[in-house]
N, CA, C and O of each residue as an XYZ file, in Angstrom:
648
protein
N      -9.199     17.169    -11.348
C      -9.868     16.804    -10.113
C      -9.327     15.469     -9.581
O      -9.141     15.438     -8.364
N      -9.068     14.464    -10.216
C      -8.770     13.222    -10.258
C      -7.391     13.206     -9.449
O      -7.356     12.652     -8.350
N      -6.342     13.768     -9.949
C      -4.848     14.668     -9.476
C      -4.822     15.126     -8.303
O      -3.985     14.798     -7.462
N      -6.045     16.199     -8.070
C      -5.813     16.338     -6.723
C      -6.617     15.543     -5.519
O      -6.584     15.718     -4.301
N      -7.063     14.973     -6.011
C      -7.646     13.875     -4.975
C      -6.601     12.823     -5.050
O      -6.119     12.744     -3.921
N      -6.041     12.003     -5.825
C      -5.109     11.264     -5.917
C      -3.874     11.831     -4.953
O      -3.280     11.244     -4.049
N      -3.724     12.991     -5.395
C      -2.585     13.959     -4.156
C      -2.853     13.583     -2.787
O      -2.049     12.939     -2.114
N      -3.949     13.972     -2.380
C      -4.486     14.315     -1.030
C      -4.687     12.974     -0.695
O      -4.181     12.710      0.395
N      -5.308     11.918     -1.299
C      -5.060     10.443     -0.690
C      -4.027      9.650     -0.411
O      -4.022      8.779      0.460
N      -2.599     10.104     -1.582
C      -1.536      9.568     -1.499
C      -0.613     10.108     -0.242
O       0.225      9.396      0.313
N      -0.880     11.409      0.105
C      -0.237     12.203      0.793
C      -0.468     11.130      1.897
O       0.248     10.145      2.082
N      -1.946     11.587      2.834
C      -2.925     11.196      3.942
C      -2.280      9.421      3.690
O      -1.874      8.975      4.764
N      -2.146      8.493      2.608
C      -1.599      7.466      3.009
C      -0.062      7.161      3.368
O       0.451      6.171      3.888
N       0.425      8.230      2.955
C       2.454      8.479      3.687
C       2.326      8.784      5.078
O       3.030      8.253      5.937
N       1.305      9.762      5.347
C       1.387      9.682      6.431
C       1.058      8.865      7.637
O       1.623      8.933      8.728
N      -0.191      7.877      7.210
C      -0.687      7.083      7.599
C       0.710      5.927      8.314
O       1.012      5.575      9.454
N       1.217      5.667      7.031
C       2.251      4.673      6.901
C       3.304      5.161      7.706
O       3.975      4.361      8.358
N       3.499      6.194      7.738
C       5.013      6.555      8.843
C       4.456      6.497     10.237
O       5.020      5.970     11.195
N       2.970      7.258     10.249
C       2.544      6.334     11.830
C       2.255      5.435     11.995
O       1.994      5.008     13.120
N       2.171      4.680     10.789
C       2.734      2.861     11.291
C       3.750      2.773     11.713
O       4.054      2.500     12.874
N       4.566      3.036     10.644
C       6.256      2.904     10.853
C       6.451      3.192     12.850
O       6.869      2.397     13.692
N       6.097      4.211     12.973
C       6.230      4.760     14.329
C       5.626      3.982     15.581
O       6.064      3.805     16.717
N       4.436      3.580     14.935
C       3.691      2.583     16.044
C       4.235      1.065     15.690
O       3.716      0.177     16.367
N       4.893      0.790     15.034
C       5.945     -0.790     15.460
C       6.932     -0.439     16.062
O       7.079     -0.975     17.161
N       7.820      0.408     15.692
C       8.716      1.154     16.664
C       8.588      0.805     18.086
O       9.253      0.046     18.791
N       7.199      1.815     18.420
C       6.749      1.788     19.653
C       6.072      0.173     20.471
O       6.121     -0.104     21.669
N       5.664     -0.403     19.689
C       5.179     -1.697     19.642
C       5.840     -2.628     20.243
O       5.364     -3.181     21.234
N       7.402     -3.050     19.598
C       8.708     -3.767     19.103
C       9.360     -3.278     20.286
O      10.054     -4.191     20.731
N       9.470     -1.985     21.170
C      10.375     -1.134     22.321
C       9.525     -1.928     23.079
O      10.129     -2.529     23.967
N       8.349     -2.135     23.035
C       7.315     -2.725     24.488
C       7.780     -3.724     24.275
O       8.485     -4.093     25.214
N       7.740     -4.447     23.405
C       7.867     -5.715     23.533
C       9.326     -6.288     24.025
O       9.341     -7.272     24.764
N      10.629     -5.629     23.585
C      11.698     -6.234     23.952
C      11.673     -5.632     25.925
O      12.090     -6.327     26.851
N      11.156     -4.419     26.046
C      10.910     -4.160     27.764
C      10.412     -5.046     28.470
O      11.044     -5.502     29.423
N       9.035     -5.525     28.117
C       8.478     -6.595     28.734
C       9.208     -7.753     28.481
O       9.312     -8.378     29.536
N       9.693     -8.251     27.671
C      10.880     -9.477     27.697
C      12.133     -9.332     28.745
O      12.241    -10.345     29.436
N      12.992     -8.438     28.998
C      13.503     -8.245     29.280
C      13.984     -7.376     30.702
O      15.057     -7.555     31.279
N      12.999     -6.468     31.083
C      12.767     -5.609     31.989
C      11.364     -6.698     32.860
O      11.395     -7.362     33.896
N      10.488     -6.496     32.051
C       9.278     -7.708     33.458
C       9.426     -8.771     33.408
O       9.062     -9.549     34.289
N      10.086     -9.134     32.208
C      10.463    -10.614     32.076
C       8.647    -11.284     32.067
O       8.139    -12.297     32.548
N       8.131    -10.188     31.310
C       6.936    -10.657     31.284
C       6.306    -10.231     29.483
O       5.915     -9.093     29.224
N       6.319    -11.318     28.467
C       6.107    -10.754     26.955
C       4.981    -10.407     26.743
O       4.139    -11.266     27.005
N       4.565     -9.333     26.310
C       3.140     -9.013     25.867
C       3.088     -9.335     24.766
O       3.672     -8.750     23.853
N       2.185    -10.595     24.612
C       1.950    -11.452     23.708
C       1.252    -10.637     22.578
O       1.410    -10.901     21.386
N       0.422     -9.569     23.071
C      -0.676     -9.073     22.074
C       0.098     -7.865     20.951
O      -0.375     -7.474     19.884
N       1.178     -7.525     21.475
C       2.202     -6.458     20.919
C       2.968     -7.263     19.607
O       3.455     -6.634     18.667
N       2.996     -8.978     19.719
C       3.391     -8.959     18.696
C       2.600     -9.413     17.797
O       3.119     -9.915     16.799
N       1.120     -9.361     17.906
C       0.469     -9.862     17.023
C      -0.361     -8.772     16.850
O      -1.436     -9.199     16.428
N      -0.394     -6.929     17.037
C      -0.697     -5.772     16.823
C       0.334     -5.462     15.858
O       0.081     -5.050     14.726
N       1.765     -5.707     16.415
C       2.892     -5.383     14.878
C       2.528     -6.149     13.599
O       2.907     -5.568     12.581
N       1.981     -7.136     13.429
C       1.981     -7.948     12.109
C       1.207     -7.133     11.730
O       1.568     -6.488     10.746
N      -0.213     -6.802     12.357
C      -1.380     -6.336     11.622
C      -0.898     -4.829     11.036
O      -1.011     -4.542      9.844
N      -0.259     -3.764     12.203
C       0.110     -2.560     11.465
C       1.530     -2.703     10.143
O       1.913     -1.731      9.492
N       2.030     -3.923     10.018
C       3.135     -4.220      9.071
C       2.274     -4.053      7.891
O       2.618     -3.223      7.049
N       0.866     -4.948      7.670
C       0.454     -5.533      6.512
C      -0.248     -3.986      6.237
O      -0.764     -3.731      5.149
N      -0.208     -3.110      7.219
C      -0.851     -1.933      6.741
C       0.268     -1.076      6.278
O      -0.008     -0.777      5.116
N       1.358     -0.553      6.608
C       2.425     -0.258      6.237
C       2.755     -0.370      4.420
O       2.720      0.358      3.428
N       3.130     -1.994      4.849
C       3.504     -2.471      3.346
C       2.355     -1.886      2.371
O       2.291     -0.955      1.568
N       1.883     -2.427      2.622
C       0.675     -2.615      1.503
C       0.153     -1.059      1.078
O      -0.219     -0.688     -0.036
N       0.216     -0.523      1.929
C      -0.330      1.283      1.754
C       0.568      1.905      1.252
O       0.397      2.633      0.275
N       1.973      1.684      1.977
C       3.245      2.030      1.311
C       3.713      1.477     -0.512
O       4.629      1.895     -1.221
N       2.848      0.606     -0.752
C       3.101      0.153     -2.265
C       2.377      0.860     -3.164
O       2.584      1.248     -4.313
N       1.255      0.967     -2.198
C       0.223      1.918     -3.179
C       0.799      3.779     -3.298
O       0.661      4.431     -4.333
N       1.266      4.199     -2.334
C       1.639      5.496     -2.618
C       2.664      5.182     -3.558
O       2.743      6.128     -4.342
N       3.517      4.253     -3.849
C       4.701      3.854     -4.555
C       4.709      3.644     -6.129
O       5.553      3.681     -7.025
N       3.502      3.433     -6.029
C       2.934      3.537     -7.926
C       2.132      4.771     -7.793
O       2.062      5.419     -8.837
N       1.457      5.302     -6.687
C       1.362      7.167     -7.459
C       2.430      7.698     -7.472
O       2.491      8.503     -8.401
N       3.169      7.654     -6.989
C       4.450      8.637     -7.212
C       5.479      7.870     -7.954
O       6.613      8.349     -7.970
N       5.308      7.010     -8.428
C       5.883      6.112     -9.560
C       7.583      5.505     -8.935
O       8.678      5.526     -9.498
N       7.244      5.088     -7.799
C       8.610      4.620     -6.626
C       8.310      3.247     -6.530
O       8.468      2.755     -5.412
N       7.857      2.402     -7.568
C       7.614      0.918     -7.667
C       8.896      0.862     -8.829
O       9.258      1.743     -9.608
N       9.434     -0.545     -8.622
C      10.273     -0.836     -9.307
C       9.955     -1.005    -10.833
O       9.020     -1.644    -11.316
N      11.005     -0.243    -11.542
C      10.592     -0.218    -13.316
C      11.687     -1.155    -13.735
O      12.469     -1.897    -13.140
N      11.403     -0.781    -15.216
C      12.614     -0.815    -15.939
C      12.871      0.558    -16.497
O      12.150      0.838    -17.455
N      13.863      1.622    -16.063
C      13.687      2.961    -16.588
C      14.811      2.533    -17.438
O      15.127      3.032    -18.519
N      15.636      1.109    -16.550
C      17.134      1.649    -17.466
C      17.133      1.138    -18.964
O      17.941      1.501    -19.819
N      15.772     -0.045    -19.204
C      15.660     -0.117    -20.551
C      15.129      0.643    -21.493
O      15.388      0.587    -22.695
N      13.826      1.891    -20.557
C      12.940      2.405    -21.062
C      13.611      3.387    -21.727
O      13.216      3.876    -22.785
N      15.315      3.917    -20.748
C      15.231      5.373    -21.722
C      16.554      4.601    -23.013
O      17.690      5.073    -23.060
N      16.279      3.849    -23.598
C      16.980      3.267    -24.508
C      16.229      3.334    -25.806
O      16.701      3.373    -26.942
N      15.013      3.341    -25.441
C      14.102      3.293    -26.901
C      13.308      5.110    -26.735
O      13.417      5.913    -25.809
N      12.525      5.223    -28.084
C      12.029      6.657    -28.240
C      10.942      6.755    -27.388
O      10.203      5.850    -27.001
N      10.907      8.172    -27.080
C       9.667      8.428    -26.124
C       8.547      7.717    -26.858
O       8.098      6.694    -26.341
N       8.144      8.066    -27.788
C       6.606      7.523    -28.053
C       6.494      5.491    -27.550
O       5.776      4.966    -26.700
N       7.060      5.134    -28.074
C       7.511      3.434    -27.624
C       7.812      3.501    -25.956
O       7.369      2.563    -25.293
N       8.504      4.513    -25.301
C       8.440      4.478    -23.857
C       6.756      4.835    -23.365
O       6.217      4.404    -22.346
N       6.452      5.277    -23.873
C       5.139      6.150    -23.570
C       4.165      4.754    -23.450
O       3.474      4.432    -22.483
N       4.298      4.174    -24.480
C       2.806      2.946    -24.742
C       3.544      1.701    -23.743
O       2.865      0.933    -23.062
N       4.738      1.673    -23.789
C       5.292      0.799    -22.945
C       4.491      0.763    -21.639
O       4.066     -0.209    -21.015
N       4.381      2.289    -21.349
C       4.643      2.541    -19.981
C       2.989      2.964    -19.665
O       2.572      3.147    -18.521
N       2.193      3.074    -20.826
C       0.852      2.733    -20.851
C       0.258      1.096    -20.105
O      -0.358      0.944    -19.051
N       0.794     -0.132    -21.265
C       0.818     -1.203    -20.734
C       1.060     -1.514    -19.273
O       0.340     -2.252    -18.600
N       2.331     -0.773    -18.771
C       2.623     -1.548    -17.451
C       1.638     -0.676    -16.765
O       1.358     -1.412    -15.819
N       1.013      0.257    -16.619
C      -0.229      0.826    -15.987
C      -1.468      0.080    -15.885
O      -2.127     -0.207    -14.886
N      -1.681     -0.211    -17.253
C      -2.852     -1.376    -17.866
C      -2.828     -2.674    -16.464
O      -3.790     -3.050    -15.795
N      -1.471     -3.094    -16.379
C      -1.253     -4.357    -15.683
C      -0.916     -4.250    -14.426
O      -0.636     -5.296    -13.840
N      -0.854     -2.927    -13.667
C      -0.260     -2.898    -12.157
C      -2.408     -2.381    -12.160
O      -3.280     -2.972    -11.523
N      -2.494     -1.828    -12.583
C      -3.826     -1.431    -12.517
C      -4.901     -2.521    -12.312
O      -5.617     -2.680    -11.323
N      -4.858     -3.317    -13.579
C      -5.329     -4.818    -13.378
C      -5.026     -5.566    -11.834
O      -5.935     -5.930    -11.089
N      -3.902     -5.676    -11.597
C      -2.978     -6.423    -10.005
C      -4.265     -5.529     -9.107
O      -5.170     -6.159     -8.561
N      -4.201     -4.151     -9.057
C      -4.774     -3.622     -7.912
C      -6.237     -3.552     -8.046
O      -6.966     -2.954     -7.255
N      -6.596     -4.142     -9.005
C      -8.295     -4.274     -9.106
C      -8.634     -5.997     -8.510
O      -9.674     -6.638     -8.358
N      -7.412     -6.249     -8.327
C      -7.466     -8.169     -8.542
C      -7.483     -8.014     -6.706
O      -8.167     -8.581     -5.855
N      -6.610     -7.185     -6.633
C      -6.499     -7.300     -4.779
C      -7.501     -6.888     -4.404
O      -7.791     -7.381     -3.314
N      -8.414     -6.007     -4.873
C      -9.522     -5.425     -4.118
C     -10.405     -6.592     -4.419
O     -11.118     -6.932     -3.475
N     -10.521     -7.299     -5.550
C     -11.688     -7.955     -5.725
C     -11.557     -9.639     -4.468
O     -12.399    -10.156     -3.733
N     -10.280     -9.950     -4.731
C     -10.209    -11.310     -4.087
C      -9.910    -10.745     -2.516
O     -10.269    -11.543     -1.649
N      -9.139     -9.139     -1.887
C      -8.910     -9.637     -0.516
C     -10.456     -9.086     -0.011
O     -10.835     -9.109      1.160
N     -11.266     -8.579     -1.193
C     -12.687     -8.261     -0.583
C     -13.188    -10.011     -0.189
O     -13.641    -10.144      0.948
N     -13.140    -10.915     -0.804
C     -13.441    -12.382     -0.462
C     -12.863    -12.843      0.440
O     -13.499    -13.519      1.248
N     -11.542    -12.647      0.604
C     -10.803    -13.458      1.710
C     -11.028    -12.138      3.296
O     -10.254    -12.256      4.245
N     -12.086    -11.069      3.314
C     -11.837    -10.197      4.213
C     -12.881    -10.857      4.926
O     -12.931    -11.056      6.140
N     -13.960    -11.273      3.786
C     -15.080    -11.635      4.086
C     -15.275    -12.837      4.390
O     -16.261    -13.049      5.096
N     -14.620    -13.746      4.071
C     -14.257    -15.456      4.920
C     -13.803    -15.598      6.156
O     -13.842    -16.552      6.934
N     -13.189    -14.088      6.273
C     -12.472    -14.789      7.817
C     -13.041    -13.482      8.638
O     -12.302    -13.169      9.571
N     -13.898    -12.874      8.521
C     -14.474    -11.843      9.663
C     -15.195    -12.497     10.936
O     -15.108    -11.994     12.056
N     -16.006    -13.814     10.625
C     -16.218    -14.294     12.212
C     -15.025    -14.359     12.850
O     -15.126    -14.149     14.059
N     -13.989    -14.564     12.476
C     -12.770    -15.337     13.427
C     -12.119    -14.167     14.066
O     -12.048    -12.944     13.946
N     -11.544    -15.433     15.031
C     -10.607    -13.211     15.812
C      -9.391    -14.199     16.203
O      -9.177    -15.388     16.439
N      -8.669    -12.837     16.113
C      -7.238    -13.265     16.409
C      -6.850    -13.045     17.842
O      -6.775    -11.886     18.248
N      -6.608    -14.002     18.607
C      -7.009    -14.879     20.086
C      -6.413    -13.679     20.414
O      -7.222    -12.833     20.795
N      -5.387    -13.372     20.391
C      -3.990    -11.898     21.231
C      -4.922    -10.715     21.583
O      -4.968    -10.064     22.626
N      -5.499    -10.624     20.692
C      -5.976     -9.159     20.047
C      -7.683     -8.868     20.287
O      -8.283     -7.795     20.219
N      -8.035     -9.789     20.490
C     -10.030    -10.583     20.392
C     -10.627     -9.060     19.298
O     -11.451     -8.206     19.627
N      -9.927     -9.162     18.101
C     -10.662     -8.267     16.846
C     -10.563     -9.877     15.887
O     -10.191    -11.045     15.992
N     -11.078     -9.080     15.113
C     -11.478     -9.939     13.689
C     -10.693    -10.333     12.641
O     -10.505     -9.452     11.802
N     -10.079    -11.597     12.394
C      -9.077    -11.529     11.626
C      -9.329    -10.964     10.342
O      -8.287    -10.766      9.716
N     -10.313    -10.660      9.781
C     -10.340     -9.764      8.690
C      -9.535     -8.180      8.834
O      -9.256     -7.418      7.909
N      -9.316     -8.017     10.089
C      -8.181     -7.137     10.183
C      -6.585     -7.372      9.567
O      -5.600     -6.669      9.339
N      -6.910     -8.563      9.468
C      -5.320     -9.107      8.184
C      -5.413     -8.705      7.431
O      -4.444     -7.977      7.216
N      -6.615     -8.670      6.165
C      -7.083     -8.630      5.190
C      -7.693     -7.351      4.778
O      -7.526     -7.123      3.579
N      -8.124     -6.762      5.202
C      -8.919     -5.345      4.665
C      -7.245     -4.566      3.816
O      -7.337     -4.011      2.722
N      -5.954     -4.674      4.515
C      -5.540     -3.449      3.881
C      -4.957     -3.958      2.080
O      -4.286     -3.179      1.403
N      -5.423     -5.507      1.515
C      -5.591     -5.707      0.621
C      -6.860     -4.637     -0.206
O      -6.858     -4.174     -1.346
N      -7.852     -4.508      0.887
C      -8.740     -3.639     -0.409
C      -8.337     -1.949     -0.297
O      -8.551     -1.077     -1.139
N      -7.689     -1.823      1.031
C      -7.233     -0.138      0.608
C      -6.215     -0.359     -0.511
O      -6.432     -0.177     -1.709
N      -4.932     -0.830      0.115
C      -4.071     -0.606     -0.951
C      -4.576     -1.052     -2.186
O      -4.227     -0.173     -2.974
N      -5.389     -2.179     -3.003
C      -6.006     -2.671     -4.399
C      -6.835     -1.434     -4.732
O      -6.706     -0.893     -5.830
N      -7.739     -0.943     -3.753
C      -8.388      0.286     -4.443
C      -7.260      1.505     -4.721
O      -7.408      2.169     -5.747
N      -6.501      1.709     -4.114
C      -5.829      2.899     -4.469
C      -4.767      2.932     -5.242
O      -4.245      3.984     -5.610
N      -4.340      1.720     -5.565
C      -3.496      1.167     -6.496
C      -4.107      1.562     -8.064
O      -3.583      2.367     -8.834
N      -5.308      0.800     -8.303
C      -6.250      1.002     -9.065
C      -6.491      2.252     -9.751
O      -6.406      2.519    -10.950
N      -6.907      3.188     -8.445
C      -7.357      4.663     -8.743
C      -5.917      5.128     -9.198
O      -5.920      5.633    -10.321
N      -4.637      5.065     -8.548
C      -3.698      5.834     -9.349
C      -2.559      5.336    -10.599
O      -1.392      5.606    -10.884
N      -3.687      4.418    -11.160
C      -3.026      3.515    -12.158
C      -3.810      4.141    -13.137
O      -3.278      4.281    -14.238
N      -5.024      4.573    -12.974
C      -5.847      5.129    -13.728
C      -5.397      6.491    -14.266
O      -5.142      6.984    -15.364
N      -5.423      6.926    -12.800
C      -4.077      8.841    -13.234
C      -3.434      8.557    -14.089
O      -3.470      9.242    -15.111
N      -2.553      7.369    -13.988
C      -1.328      7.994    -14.587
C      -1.701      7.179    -16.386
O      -0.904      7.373    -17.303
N      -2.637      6.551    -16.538
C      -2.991      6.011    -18.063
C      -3.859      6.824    -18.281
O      -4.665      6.393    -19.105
N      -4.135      8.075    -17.830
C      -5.146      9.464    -17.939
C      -3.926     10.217    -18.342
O      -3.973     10.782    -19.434
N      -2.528     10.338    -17.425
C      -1.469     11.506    -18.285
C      -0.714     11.105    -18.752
O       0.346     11.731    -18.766
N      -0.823      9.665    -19.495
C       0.227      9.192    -20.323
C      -1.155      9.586    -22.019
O      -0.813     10.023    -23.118
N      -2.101      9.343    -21.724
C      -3.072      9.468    -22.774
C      -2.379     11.009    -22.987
O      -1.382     11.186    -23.688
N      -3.064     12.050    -22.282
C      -2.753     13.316    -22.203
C      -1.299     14.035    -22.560
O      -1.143     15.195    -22.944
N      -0.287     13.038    -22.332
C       1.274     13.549    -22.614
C       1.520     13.971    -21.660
O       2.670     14.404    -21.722
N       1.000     14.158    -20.503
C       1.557     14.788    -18.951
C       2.227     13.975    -17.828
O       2.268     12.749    -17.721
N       2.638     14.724    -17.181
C       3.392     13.898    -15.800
C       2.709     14.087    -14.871
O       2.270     15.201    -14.584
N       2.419     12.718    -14.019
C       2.233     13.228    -12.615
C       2.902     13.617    -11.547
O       3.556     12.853    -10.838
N       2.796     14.634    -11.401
C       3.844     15.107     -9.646
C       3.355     14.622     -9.194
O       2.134     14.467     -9.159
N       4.951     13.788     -8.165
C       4.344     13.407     -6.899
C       3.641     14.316     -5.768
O       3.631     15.527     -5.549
N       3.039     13.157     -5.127
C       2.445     13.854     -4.174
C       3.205     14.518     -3.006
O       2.544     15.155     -2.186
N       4.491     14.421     -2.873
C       5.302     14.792     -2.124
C       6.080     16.083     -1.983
O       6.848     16.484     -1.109
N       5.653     16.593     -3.088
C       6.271     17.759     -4.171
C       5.454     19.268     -3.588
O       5.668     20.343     -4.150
């Protein structure tokens, strides 16, 4: 159950992230038009790209440890025996897992320090900086958990892409 919800969230966050990807695109085209064509900058376009960046990145890291596309060490790992790769690779779960419980817990504090304030361009809440610390920390979390669930188990997780 865990697997396929982990699927279906990781999926729904690739996609999320490529219509980021798509809406800076679109963002970044306004913005060099209005520079250049009205000779007039829409100030608020570039302070809408930062906010969909930090959603991007950050969502994009988290699908990146479910589907295990975060940077390893594989080239040391396949040097020693599976069982020693296995607990190895237990640990670094233990500790990216830990990281994404740490982001949810502190950007839940820093979401919550700066929600009166708004970001002048935009008149939203600068806790719009900050929230995609607790998506990506929660989902980081949850699929750090999967995969120290099928390293217990001896299984692999397919990606969600698969």
């Amino acid at each position: 159950m865990l697997t396929r919800l982990n699927a279906t969230l990781a999926r729904l966050a690739m996609f999320a992230a490529v219509g980021g990807l798509w809406t800076i695109v679109g963002l970044v085209s306004w913005q060099v038009f209005g520079r250049y064509v009205l000779n007039d900058t829409p100030t608020w376009a570039e302070s809408l790209t930062l906010v969909v960046i930090l959603y991007v990145a950050l969502i994009g890291a988290a699908v990146g440890v479910r589907d295990a596309g975060h940077i390893g060490m594989e080239s040391l790992l396949v040097l020693v025996a599976d069982e020693t790769r296995r607990r190895i690779e237990m640990v670094i779960f233990v500790f990216v897992g830990t990281f994404g419980a740490m982001m949810l817990y502190y950007g839940w504090g820093l979401t919550a320090g700066v929600i009166p304030y708004k970001i002048p361009t935009l008149g939203i809440s600068e806790g719009w900086h900050y929230a995609p610390l607790l998506v990506s920390g929660f989902l980081i979390t949850l699929f750090s958990i999967e995969h120290l669930i099928a390293l217990i188990r001896r299984r692999d997780v397919v990606p969600s892409w698969h």
